[in-house]
N, C-alpha and C positions, 0 to 999 in steps of 0.2 A: 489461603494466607497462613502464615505461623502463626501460633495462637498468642493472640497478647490479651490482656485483661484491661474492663473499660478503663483502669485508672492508671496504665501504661499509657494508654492511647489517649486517652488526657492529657500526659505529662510528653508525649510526642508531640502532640499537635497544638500544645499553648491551650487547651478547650477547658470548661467548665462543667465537668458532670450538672446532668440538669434529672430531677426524678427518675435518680437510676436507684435500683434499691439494693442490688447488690453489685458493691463497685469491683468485687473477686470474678464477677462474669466475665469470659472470654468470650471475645471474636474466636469463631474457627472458621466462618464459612469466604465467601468472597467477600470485597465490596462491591457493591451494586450502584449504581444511580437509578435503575429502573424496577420500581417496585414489585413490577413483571418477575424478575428475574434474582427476586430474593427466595435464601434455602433457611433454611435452616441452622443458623449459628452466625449468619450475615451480619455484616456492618452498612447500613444505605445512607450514601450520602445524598443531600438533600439538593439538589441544585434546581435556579431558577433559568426555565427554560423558553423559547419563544414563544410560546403556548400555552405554557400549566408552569405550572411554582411544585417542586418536587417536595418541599413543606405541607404542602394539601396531602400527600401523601403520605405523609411519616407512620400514619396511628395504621393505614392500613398494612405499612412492610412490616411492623411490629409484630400484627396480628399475623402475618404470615410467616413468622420465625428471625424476623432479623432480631438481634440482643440491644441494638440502641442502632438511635440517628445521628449521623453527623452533620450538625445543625446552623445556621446562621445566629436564628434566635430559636425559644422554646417552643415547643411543638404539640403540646400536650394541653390542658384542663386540668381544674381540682378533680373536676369529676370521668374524667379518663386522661389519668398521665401516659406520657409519651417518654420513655428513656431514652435522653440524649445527650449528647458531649458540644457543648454549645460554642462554636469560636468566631472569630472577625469574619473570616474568609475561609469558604467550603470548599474549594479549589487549591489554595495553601492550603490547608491542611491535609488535604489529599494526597499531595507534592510531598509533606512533612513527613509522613506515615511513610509514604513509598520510598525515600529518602532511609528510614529507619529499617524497615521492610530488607532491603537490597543490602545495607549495612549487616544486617543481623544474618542474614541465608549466606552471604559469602558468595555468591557465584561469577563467574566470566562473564561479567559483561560486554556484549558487541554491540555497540550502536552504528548504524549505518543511513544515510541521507543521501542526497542525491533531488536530482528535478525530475528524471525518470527514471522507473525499473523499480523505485523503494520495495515495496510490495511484493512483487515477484521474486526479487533478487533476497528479500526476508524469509519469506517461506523455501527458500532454495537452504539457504545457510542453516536453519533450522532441522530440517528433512536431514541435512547433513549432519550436523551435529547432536542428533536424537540418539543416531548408531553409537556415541562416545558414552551418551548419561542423560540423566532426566532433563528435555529442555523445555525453558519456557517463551515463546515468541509474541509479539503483537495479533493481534487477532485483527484481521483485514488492514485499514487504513488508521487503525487509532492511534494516531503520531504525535499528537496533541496535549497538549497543557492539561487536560482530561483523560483521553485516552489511554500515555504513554505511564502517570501512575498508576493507574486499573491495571493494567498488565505487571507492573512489578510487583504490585501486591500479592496477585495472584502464584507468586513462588513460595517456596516453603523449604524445608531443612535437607531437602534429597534435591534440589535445584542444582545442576551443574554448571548449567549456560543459560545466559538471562539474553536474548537477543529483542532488540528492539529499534523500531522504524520510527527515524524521528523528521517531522516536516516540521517548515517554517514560512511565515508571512510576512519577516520581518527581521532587522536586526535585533540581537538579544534574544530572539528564541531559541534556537537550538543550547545555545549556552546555560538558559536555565535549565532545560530538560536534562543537560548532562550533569549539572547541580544536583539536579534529583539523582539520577542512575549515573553515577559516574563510569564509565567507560573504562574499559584496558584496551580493548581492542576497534577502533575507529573506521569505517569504511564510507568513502565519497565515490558517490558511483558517477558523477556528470555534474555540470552545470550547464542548462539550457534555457529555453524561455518561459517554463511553467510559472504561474504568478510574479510574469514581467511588467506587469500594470501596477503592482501593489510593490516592486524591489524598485523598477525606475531602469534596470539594465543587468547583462550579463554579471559585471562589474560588483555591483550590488550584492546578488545571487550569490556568486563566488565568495564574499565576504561574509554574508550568513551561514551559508554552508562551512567552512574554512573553521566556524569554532566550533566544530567535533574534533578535529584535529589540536585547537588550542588547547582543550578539554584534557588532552590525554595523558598520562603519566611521564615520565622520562622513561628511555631506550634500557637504564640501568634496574628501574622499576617495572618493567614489563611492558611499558605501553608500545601498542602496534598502529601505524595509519598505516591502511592500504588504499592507495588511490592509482583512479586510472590513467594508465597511461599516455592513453590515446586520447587523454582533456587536456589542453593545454590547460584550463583554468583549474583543474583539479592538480593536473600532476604541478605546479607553481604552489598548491599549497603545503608541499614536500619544507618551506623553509621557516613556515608558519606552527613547526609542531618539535617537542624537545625526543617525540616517540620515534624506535625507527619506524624506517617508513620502507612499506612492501608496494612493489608494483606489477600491475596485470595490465594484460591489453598486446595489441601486436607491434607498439613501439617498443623500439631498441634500448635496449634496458628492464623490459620486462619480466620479472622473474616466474611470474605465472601466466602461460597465454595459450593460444590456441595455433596448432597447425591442422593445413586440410581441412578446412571450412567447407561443410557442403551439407545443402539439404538433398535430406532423403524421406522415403514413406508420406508423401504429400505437405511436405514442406518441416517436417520435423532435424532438427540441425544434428551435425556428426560433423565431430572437429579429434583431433589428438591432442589431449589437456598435458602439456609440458608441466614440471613443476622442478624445483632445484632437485627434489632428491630422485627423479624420474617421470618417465610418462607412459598414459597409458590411453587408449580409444573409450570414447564417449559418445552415447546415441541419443538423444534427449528425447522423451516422450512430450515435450511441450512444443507448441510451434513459432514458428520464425527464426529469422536469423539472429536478431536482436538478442536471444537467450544466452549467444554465444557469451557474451559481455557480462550478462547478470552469473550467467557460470561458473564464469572465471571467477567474478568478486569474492562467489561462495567459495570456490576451490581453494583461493589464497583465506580464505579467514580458516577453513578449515584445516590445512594445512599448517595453518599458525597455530593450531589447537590440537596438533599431534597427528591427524590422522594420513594413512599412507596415500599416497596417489592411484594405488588400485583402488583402494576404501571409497575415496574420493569421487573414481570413473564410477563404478558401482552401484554408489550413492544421487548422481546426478542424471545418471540413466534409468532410477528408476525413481526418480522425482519427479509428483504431478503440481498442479496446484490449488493451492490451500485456499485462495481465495476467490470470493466467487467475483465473475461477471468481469474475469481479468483472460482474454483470448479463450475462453471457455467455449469449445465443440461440442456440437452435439446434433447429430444426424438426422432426420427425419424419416419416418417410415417411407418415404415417395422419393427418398433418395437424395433431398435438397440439404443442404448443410448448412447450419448457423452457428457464426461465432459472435461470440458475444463476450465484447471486448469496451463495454459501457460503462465502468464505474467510473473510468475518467479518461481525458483528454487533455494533450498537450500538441504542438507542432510535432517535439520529436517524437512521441508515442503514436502519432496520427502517421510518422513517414512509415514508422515499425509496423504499423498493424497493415496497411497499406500494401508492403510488399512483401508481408505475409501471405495475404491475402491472393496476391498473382501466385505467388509459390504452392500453394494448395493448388489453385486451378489447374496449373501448369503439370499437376500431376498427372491428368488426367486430359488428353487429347481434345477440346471441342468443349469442354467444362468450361460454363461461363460464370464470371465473378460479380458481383453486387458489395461497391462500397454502399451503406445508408448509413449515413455521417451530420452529425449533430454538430452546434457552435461550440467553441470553447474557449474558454471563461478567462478573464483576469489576464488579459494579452493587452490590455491601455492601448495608448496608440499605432502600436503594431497587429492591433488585431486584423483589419484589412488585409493587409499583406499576411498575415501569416495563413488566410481563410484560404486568399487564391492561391496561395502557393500551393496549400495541400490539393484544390481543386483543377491546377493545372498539374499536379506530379500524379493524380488517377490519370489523367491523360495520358502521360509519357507512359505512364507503366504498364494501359492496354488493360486497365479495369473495363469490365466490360461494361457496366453501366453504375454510375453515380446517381444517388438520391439525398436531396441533402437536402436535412426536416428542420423545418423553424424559420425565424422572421431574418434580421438584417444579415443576421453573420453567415447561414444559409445561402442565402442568395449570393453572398460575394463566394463561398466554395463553387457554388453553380457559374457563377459569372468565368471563377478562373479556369474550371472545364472549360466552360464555350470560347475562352479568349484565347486558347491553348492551341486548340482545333474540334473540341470535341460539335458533332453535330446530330441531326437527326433528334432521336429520343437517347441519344449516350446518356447526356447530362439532365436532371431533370430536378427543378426546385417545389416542394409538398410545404404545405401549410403548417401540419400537425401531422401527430402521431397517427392519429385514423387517416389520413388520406395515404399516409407510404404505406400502412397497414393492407387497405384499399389495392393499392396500386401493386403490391409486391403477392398477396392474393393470387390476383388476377392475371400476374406476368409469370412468375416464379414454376418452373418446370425439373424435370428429376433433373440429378447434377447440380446444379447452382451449386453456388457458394453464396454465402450472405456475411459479411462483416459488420456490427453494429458497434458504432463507437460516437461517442461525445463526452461532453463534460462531465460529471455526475451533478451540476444542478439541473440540467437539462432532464434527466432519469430515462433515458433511453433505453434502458434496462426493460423496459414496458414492453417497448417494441419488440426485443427479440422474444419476451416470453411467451407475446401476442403471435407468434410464427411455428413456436413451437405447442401453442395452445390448441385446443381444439376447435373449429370455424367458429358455432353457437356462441362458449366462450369470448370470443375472438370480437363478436359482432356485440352482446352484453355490457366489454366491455370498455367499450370506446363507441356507446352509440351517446 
């Protein structure tokens, strides 16, 4: 973070110096919420969490180098004070600072949202725009009212590009985040049915998402929405914004898209990235076809930020990814492949990973595939339907066998296998994480492929680690 001193950051955040003895101290280091993860010159904010009160902690981030706390109420004793900047709300204030933080470094900000891709399609634009100047991204999924200030704080005076992944649960989220990080440059990558239980509908969705675009400057101040084309609910948000508006995608009118779509090298994607001022051929080291789309979004933001279309191919060919446990490979000595594609789940991201998944096999003559597929979350009354769906489209698509871990939503994945055509042991419903552990052990031969994917409260993540663990490990730790 730029360096401010506690009695800036007082006068930022509305707060009350509490037992600070020198109010000329600067912040230089991050902020932290987890006392774990304080340096030296740190600011920790104090936040109350499911489990522990991050106030029980202040005396010890102190003692570990942070310069004060930023506090609800005071933190400290006569007889061991705590320095800290005391305010209503430790979360506003947070927002306040990062708010001031982004103000004061000057950089490009991109914010970009979406129901799927955020994440991957971040770390793409990021990768991209590193080659231009110093940039600073979200770190995995932190999109949040928490989160998305911790990453703007963390810019400083050499900052060029401040990109940041913003989610929402609701109306009026996105809107405040862009309060805090105000945006020049806006990207909506889709509206689908990710947290359709908590919006009510597409409809909804499309109306939360829709205020990064309201967010953004006018055409004559710089502001840019890029949206996709191929949304009808996205590219509709073209009349909701004063900024122009860029389009990607293989609908007519797109200014950035892709020709010659094809997977190669076991499902990794090769397309031709058109752009207004030229095009030029792109291999992607990531897989599936899906990436085509997060590509593009990167190719037009970058593009809007100067750099050529060769730069562009270049840069996207030799883009991996930043975050873990997002279609992440990795091989086995015995020749078996797992990806591990667990941090979260949606329908669309469950079709993507899905026929990834065939496209890998298919690379490989007689290579048999392994969806093991977890519930996923915050789907309301369409969760049913959307379970089978995914479990009758492993069908169609010649997954060679379906394992789907957990209790009711589980069973209806398995149910829409069996109701599909699947028969025999194709489709098979596990209890828990140790019995598909169990069952994948004892089946799993060189070649496989294995795709692991569900919600992230599910933490499936378990599973793939447990495959790529060693057996002992393996039996430890799920006995």
């Amino acid at each position: 973070m730029i360096a401010l001193s506690l009695t800036e950051i007082a006068g930022l955040v509305g707060g009350q110096p509490h037992d600070i003895p020198d109010p000329d101290l600067k912040v230089t280091g991050p902020v932290v919420i987890d006392s774990r993860e304080v340096r030296p010159g740190s600011l920790f904010a104090a936040l109350p969490g499911e489990r522990v009160d991050g106030h029980d902690f202040a005396g010890g981030a102190v003692a570990a180098g942070a310069v004060a706390v930023l506090a609800a109420r005071p933190v400290g004793t006569p007889d061991a004070p705590v320095p800290a900047i005391v305010v209503p709300d430790v979360i506003a204030a947070m927002g306040a600072l990062a708010r001031a933080v982004v103000e004061r470094v000057g950089a490009t900000v991109v914010a970009l949202t979406g129901s799927a891709g955020k994440t991957s399609t971040k770390d793409l634009i990021a990768q991209l725009l590193q080659r231009r100047g110093p940039t600073v991204w979200t770190p995995g999924s932190l999109n949040n009212e928490i989160g998305l200030p911790l990453t703007a704080m963390s810019a400083d005076e050499a900052t060029q590009h401040l990109v940041l992944e913003m989610g929402a649960r609701g109306k009026g989220h996105i809107r405040y985040l862009t309060e805090l990080t105000p945006p020049r440059i806006g990207l909506v990558l889709n509206v689908g049915t990710a947290h359709i239980g908590e919006f009510g509908g597409r409809e909804q969705i499309a109306e939360a998402k829709g205020e990064l675009v309201e967010s953004l400057p006018p055409a004559a101040e710089g502001g840019v929405a890029v949206l996709n084309a191929d949304d009808p609910f996205v590219r509709a948000m073209a009349s909701r914004t004063k900024a122009r508006v860029v389009l990607f995608g293989e609908a007519e009118g797109a200014g950035v898209r892709a020709g010659n779509v094809r997977l190669a090298d076991g499902g990794r994607p090769a397309f031709t990235l058109h752009t207004p001022t030229g095009c030029s051929e792109v291999t992607m080291r990531l897989y599936g076809e899906h990436h085509v789309s997060n590509a593009l979004a990167a190719a037009a933001v970058a593009h809007e930020l100067g750099m050529s279309v060769d730069e562009i191919a270049v840069a996207l060919s030799e883009a991996g990814q930043l975050s873990r446990w997002r279609m992440e490979v990795t091989e086995r000595s015995d020749g078996v492949t797992v990806v591990n594609d667990a941090y979260n789940a949606n329908p669309e991201s469950m079709r993507a990973a899905l026929r990834a998944l065939v496209a890998m096999g298919a690379a490989t003559p007689g290579r048999r595939t392994w969806a093991v597929l977890g519930p996923m979350a915050e789907l309301g009354e369409e969760s049913l339907a959307e379970h089978d769906a995914v479990g009758r489209l492993a069908v169609r698509l010649n997954v060679s066998k379906l394992v789907a871990v957990g209790g009711q939503e589980a069973a209806w994945l398995d149910m829409g296998a069996k109701n599909e055509g699947s028969w025999g042991e194709e489709s098979v419903h596990v209890s828990d994480v140790r019995a598909a552990v169990d069952l994948l052990r004892s089946e799993l031969r060189p070649g496989d492929v294995v795709l692991v994917k569900a919600s992230r409260s599910v933490g499936l993540e378990r599973l793939a680690q447990a495959l790529l663990d060693g057996e002992g490990e393996v039996a430890g730790r799920w006995a």
